[in-house]
MDTraj code that builds the backbone (N, CA, C; nanometers):
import mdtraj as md
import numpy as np

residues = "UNK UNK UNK UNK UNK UNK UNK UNK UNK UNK UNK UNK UNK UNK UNK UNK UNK UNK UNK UNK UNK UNK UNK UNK UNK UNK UNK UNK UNK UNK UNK UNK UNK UNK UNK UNK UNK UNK UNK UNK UNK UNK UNK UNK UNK UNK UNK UNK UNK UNK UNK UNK UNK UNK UNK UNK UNK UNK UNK UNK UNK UNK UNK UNK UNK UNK UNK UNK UNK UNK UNK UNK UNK UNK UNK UNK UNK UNK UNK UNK UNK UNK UNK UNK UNK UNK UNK UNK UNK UNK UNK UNK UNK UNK UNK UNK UNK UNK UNK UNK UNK UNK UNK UNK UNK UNK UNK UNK UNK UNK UNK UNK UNK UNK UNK UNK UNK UNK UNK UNK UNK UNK UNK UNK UNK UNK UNK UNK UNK UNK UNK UNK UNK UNK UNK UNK UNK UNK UNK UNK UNK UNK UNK UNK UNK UNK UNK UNK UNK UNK UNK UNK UNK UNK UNK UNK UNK UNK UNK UNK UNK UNK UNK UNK UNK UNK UNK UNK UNK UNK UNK UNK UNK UNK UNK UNK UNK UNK".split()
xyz = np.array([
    [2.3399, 3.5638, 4.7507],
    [2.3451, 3.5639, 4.6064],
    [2.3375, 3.4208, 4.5506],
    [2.4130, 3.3596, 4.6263],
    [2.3943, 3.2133, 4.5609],
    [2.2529, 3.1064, 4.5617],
    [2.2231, 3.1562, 4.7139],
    [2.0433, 3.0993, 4.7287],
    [1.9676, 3.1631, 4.5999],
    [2.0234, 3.2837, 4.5461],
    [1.9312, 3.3572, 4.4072],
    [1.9580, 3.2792, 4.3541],
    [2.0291, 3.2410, 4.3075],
    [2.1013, 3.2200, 4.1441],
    [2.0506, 3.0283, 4.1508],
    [2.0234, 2.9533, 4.3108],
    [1.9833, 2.8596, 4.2717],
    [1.8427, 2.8839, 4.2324],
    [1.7578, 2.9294, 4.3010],
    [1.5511, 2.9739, 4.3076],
    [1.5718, 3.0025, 4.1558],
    [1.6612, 3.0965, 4.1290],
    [1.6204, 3.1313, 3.9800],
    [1.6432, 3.0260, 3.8742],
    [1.7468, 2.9046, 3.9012],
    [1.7898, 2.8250, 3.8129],
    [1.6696, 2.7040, 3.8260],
    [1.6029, 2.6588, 3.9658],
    [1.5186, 2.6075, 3.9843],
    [1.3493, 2.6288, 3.9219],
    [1.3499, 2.7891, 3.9113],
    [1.2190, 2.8396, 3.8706],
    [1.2549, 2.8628, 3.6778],
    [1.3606, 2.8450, 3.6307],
    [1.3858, 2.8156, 3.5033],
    [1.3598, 2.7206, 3.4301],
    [1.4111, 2.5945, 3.5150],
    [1.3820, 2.4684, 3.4934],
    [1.2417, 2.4111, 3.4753],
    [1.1811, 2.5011, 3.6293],
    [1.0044, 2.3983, 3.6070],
    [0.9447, 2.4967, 3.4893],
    [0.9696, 2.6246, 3.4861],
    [0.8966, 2.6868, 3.3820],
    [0.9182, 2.6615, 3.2415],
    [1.0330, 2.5328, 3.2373],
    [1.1054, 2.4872, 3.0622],
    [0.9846, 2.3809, 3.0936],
    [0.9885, 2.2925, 3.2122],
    [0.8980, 2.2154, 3.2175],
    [0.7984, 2.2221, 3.1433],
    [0.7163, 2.2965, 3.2413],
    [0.5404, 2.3673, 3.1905],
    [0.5215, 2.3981, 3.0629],
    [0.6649, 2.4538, 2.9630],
    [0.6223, 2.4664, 2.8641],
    [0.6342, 2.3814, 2.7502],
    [0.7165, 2.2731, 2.7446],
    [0.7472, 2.1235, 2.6995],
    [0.6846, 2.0413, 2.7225],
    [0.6157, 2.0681, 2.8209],
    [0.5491, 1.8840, 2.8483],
    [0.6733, 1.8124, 2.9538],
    [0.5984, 1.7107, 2.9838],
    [0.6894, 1.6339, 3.0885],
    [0.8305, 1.6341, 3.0450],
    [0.9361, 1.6879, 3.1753],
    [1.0671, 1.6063, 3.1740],
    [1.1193, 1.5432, 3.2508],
    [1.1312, 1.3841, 3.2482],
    [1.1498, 1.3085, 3.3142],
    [1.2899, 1.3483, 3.3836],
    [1.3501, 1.2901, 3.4956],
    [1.4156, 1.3427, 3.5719],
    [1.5697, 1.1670, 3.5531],
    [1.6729, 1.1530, 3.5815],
    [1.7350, 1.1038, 3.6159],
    [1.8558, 1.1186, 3.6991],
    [1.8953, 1.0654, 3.8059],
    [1.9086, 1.1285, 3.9419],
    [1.9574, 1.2950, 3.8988],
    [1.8094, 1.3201, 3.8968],
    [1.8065, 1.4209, 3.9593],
    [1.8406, 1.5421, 3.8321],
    [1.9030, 1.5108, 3.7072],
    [1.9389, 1.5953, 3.6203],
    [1.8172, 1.5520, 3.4981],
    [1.7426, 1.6719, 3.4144],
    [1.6511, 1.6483, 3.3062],
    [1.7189, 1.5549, 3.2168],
    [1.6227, 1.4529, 3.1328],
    [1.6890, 1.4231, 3.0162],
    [1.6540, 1.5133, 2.9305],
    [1.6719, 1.6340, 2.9057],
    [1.6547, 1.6998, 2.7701],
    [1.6554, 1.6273, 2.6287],
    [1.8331, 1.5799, 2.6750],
    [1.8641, 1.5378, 2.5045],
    [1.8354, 1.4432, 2.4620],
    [1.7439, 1.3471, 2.5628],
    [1.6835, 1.2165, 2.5340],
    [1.5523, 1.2365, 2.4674],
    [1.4712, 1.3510, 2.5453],
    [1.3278, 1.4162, 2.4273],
    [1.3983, 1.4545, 2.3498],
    [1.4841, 1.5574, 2.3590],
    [1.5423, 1.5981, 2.1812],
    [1.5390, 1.5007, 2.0983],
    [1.6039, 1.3705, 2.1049],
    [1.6159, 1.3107, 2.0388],
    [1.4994, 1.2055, 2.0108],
    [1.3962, 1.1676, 2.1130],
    [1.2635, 1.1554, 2.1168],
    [1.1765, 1.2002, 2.0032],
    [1.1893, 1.3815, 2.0176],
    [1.0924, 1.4929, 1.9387],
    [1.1550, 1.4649, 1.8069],
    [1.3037, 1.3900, 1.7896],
    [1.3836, 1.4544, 1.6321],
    [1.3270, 1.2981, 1.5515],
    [1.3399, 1.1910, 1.6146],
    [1.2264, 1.0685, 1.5738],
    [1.0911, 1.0726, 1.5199],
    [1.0401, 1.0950, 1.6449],
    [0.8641, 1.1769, 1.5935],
    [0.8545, 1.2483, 1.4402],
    [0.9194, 1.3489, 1.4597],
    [0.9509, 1.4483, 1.3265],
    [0.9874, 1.3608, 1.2174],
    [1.0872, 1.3064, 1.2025],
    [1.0977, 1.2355, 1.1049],
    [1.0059, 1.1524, 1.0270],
    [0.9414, 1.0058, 1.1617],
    [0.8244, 0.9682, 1.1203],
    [0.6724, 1.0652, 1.0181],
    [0.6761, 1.1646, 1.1282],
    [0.5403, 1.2507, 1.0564],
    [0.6054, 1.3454, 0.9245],
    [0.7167, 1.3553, 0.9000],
    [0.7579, 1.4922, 0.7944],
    [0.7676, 1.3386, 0.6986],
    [0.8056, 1.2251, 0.7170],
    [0.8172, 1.0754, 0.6128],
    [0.6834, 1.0962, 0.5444],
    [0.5866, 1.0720, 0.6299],
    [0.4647, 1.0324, 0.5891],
    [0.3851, 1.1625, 0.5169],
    [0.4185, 1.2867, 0.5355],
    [0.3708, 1.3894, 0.4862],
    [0.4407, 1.4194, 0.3627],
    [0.5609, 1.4172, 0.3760],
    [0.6178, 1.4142, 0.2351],
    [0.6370, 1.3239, 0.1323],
    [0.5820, 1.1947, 0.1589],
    [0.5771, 1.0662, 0.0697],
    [0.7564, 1.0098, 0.0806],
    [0.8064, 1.0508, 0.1551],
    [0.9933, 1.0056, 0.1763],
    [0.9770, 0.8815, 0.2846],
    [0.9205, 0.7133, 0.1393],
    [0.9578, 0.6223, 0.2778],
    [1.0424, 0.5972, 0.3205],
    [1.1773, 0.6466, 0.2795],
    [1.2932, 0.6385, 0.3867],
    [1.3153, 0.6701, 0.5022],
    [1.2366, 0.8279, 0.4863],
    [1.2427, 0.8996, 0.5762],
    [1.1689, 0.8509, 0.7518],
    [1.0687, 0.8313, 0.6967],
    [0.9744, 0.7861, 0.7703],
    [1.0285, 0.6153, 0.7983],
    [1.0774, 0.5421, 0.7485],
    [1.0966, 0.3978, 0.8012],
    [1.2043, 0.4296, 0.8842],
    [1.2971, 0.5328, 0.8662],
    [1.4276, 0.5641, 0.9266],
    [1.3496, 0.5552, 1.0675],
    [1.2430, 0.6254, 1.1698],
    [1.1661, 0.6334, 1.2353],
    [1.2011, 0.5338, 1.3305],
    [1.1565, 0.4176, 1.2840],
    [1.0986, 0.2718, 1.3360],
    [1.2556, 0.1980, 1.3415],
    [1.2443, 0.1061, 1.4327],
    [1.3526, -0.0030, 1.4490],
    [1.2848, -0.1018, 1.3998],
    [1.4395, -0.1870, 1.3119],
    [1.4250, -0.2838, 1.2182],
    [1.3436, -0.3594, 1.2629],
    [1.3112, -0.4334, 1.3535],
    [1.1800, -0.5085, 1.4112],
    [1.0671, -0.4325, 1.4318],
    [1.0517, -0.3161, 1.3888],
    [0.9578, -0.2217, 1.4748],
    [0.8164, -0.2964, 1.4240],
    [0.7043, -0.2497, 1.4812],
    [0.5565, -0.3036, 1.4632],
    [0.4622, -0.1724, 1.4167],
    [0.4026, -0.1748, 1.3108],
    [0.2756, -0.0469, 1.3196],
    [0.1548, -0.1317, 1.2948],
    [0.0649, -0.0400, 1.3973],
    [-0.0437, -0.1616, 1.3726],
    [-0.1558, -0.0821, 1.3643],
    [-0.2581, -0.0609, 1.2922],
    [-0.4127, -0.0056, 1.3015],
    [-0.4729, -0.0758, 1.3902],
    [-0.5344, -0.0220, 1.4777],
    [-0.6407, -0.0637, 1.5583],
    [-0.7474, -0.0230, 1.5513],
    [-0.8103, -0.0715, 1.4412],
    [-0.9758, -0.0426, 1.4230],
    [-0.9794, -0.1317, 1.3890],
    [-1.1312, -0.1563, 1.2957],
    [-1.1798, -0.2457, 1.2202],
    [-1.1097, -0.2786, 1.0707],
    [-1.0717, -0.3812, 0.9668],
    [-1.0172, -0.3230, 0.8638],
    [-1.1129, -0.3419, 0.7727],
    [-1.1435, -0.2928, 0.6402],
    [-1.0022, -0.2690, 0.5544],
    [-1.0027, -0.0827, 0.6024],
    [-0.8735, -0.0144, 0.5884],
    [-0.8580, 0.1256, 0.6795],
    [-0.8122, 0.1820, 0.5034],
    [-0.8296, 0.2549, 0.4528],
    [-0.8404, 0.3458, 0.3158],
    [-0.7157, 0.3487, 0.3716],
    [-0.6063, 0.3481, 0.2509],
    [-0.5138, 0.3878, 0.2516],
    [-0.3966, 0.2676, 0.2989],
    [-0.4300, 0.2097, 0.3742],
    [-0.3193, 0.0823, 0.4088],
    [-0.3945, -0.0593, 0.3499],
    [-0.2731, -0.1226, 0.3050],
    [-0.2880, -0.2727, 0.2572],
    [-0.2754, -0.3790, 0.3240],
    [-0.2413, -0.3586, 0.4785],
    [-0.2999, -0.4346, 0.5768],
    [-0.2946, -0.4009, 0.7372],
    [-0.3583, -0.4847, 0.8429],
    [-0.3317, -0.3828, 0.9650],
    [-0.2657, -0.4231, 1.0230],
    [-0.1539, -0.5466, 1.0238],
    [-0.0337, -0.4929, 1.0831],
    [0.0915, -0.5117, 0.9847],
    [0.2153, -0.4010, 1.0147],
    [0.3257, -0.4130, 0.9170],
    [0.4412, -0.4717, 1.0145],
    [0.5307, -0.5442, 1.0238],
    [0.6092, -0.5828, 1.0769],
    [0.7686, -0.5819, 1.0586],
    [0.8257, -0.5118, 1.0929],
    [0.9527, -0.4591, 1.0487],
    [0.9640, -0.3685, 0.9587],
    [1.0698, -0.2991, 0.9492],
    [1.1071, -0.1605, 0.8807],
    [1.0558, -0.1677, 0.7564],
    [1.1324, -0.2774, 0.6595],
    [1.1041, -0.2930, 0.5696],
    [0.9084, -0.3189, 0.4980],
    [0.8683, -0.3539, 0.5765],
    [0.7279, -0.3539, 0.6017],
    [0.6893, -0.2128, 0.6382],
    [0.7317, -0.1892, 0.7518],
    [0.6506, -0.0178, 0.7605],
    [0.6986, 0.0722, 0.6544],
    [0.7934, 0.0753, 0.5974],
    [0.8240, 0.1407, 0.4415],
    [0.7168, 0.1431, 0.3481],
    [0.6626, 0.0109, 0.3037],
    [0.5524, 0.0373, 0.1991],
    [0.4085, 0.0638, 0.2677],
    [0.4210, 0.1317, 0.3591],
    [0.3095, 0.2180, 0.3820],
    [0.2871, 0.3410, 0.3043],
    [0.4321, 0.4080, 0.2990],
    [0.4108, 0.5351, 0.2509],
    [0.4649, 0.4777, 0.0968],
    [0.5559, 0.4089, 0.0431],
    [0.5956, 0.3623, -0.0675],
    [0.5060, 0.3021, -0.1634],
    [0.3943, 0.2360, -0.1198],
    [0.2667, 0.1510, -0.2033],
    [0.1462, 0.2654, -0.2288],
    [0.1448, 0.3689, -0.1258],
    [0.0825, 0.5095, -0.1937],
    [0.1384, 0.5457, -0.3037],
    [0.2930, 0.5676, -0.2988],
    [0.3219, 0.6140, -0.4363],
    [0.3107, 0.5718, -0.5678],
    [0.3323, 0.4380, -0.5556],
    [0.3349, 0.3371, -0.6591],
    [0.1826, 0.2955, -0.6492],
    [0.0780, 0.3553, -0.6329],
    [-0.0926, 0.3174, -0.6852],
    [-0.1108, 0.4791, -0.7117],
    [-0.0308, 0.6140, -0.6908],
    [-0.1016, 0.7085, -0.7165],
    [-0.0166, 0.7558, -0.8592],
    [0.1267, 0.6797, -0.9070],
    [0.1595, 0.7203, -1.0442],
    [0.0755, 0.6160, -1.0792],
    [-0.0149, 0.4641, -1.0635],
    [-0.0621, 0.4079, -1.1835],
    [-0.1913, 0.4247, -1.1591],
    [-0.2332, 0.5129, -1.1233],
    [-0.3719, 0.5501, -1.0834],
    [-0.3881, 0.6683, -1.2689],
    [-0.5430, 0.6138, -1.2867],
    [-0.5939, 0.6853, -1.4423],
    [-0.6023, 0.8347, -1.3632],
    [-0.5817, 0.9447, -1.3752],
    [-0.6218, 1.0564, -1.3604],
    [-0.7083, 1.0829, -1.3862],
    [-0.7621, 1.0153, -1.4944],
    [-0.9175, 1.0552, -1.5296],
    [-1.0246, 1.0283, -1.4784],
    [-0.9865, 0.9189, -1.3667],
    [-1.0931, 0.8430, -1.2615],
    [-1.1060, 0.9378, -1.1413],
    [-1.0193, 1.0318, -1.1235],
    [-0.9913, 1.1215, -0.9837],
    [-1.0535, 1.1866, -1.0571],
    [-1.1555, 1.3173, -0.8787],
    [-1.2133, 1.3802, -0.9142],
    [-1.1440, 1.5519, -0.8549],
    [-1.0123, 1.4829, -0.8780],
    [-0.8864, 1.6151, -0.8487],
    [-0.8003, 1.5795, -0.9579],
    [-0.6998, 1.6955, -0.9743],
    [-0.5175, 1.6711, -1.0160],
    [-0.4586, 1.6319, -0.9192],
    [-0.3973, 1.5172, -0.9570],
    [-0.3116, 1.4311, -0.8655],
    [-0.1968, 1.5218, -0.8580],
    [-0.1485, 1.5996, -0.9282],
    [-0.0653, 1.6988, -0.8964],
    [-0.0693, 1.8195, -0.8292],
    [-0.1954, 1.8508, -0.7923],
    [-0.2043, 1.9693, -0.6779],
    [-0.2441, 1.9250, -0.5804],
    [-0.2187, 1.7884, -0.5509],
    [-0.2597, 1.7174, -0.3843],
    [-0.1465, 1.7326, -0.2950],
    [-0.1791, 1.8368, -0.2284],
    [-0.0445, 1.8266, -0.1008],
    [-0.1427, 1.7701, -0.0008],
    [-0.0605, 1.7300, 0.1426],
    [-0.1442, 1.6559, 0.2306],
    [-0.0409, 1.7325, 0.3534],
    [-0.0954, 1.7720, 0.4745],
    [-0.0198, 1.7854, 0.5561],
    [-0.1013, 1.7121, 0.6721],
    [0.0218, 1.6647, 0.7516],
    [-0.0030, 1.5559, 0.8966],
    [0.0274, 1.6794, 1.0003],
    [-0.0787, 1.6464, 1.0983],
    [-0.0620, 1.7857, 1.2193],
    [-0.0544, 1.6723, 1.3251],
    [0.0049, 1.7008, 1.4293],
    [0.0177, 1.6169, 1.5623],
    [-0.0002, 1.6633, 1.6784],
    [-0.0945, 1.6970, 1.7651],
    [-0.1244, 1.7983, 1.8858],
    [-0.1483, 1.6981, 1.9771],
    [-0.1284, 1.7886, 2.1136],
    [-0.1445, 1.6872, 2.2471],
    [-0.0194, 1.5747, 2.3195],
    [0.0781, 1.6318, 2.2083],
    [0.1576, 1.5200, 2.2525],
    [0.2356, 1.5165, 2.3938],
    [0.2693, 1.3874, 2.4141],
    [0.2963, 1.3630, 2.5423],
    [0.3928, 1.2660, 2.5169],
    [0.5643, 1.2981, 2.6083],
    [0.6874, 1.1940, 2.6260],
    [0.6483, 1.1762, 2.7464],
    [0.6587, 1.0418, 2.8054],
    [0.6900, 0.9922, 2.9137],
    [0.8627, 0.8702, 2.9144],
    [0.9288, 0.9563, 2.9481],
    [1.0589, 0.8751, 2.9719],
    [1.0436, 0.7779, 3.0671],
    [1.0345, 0.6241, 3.0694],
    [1.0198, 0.5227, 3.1466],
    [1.1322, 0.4752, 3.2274],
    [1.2783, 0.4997, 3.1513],
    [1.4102, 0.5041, 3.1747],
    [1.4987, 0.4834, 3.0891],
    [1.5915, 0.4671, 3.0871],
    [1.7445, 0.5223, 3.0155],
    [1.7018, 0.4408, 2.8792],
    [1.6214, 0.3353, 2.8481],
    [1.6024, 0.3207, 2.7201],
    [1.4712, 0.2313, 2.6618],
    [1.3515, 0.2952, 2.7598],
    [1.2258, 0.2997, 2.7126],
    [1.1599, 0.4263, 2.7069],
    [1.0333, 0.4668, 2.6405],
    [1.0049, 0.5611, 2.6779],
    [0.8458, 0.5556, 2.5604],
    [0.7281, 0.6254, 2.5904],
    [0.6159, 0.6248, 2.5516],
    [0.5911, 0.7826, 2.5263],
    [0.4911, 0.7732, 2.3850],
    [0.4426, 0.8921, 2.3340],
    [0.3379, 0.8258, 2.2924],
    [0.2085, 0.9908, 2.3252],
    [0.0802, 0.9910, 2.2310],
    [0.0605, 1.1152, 2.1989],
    [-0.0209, 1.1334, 2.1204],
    [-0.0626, 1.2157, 2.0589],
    [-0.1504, 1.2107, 1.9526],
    [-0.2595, 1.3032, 1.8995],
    [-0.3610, 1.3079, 1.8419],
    [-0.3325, 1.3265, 1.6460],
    [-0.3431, 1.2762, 1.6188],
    [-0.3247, 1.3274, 1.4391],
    [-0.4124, 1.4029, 1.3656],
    [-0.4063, 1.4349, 1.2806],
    [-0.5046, 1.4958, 1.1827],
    [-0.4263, 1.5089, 1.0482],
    [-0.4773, 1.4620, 0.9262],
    [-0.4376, 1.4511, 0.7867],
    [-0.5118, 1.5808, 0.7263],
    [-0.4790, 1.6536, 0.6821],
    [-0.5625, 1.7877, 0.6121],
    [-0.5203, 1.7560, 0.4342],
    [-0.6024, 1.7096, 0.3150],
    [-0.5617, 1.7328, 0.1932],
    [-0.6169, 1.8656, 0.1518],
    [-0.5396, 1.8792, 0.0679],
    [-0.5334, 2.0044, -0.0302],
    [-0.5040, 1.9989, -0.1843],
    [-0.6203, 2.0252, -0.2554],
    [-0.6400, 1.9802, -0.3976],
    [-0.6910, 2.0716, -0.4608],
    [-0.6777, 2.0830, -0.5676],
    [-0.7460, 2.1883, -0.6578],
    [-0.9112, 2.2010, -0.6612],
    [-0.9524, 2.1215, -0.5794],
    [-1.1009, 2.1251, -0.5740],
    [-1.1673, 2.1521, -0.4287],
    [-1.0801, 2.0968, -0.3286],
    [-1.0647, 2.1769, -0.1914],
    [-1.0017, 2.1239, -0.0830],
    [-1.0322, 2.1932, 0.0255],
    [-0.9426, 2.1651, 0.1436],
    [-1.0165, 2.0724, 0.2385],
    [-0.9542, 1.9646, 0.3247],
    [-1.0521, 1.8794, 0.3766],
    [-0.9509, 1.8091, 0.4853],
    [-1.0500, 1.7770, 0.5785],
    [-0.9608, 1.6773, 0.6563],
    [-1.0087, 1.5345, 0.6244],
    [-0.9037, 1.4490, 0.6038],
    [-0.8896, 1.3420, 0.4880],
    [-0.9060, 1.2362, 0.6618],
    [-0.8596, 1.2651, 0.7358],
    [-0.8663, 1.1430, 0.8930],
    [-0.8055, 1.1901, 1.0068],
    [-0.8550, 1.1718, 1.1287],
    [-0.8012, 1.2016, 1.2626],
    [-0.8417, 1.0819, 1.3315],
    [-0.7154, 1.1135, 1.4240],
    [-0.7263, 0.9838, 1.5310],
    [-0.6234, 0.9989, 1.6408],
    [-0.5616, 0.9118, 1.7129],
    [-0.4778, 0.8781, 1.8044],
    [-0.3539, 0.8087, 1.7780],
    [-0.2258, 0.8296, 1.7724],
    [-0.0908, 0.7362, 1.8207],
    [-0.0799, 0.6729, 1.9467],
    [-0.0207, 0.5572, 1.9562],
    [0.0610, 0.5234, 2.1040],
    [0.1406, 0.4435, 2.0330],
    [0.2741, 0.5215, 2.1088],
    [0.4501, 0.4687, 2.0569],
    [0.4935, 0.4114, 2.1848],
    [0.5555, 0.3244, 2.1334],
    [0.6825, 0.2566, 2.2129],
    [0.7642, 0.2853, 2.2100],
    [0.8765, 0.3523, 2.2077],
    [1.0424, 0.3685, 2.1867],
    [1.1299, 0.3151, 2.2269],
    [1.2455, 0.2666, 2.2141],
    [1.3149, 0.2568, 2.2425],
    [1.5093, 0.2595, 2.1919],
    [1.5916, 0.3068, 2.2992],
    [1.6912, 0.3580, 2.3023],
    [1.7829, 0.2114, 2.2292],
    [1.8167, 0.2522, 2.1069],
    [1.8894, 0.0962, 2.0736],
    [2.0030, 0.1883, 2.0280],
    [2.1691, 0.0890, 2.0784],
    [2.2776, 0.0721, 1.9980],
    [2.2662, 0.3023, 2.0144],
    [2.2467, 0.3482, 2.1209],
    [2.2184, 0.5138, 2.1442],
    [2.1231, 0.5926, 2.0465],
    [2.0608, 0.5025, 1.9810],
    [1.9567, 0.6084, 1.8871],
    [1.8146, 0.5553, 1.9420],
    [1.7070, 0.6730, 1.9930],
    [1.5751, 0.6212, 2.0119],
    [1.5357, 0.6116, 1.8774],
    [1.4490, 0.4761, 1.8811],
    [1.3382, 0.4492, 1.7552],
    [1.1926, 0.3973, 1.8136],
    [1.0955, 0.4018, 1.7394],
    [0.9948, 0.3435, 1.7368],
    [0.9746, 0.2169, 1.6891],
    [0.9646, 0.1463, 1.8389],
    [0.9610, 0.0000, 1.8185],
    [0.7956, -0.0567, 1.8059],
    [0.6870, 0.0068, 1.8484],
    [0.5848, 0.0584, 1.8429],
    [0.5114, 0.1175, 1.7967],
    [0.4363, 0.1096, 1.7002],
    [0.3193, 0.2446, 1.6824],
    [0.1809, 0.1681, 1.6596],
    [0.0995, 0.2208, 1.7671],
    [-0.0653, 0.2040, 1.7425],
    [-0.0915, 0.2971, 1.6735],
    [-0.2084, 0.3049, 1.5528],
    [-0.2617, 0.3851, 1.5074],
    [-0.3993, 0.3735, 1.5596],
    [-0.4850, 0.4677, 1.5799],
    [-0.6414, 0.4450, 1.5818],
    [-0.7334, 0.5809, 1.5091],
    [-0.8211, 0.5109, 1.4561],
    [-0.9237, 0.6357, 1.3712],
    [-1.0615, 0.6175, 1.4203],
])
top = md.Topology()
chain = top.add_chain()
for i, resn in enumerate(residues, 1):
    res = top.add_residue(resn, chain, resSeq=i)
    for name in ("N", "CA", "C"):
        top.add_atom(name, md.element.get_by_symbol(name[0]), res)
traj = md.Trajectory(xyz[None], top)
């Protein structure tokens, strides 16, 4: 009974695996609550930037953190390609707001008031490096939605850095690419 109850606790585990994506191992026990808290970062960052909450989204990043575009610039939508510290990655989503209330409405060829935007994130991948590094990517896609229609506004690629500071993971890191 007990050889059961391990096979079954063993065949539980890889099948949480398979369906999560990697879980890194430390001797020998999952970090679950280290992706939990990994996945609850991520979320924040992308629900910040989708909902225009730059708090939300700078909350994300550690006070030194770096976001950087890696393309060519100037990139629609950002005022430069790299931001450097929190306070910097804040008016990413904060300098949208403040150009789309002093933006003429009459120059748009929408209502600035029926623009929702949603951020989708597929493919993603944690790799736990150890007890307080750890790397994510994953693919983006921006979808707007306006009274005139539905569109995908940009897609591209992330690569994060994280790291475990003072027990909270943040993003000390973020590549963007389009």
């Amino acid at each position: 009974m007990q050889a059961f109850r391990l096979m079954a606790c063993a065949t539980l585990l890889l099948l949480t695996a398979c369906a999560t994506g990697t879980v890194s191992m430390h001797n020998g026990e999952p970090r679950l609550s280290d992706r939990e808290a990994i996945e609850d970062v991520l979320s924040r960052a992308n629900i910040g930037f989708e909902l225009g909450d730059a708090d939300l989204f700078a909350s994300a990043f550690a006070t030194d953190g770096v976001y950087q575009l890696d393309e060519k610039g100037p990139v629609f939508g950002y005022d430069q390609m790299v931001y450097n510290g929190r306070a910097a990655i804040r008016t990413i989503v904060s300098s949208r707001l403040d150009k789309a209330r002093n933006t003429d409405p009459k120059t748009l060829s929408y209502d600035p008031a029926s623009l929702r935007r949603f951020n989708r994130n597929s493919d993603d991948r944690i790799v736990i490096i150890n007890d307080t590094t750890a790397r994510h990517t994953s693919t983006w896609m921006v979808v707007m939605h306006t009274n005139v229609n539905i569109h995908i506004s940009a897609i591209g690629r992330y690569a994060d850095t994280l790291k475990k500071i003072d027990g909270k993971w943040l993003i000390v890191n973020r590549t963007r690419t389009e």
